[in-house]
Steps between C-alpha positions, in 0.01 A plus 500: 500500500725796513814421647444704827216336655547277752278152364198490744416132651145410517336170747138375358373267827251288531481346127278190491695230365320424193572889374915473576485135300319722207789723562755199503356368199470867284867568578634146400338535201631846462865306554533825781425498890241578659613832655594604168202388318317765816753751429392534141123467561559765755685729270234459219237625758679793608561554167126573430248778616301457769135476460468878537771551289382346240151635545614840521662491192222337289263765614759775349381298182259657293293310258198569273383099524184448696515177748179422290716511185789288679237234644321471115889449372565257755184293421545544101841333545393235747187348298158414666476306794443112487189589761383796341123509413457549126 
């Protein structure tokens, strides 16, 4: 935060009481509370892109890799299927 911001409060209603308990438990294992255990999950996601962030800048990414080439990779490295017809 930079010092000249006032801290912004933020209300979540309507939480089913099996979700805060997962809450509860998360932050007690955490040894924090559980408005600070959603204050730094919220900060992590505003830390990343959006969607189209992120897709915007992956586009700018040029590569000479076919998917076909990616797809063979992917099924050199994980092996034939246990179904798989021989």
């Amino acid at each position: 935060m930079n010092g000249l911001a006032m801290p912004k409060t933020l209300q979540i209603r309507d939480l089913d009481d099996d979700v805060y308990a997962a809450l509860v438990r998360h932050a007690s294992e955490a040894g924090i509370t559980v408005p600070e255990l959603l204050r730094r999950h919220a900060s992590r996601l505003a830390a990343r892109p959006t969607m189209n962030e992120w897709l915007e800048r992956t586009e700018r990414r040029a590569s000479d890799i076919s998917s076909d080439e990616v797809l063979e990779a992917l099924d050199d490295l994980r092996g034939t299927w246990p179904d798989a017809r021989r």
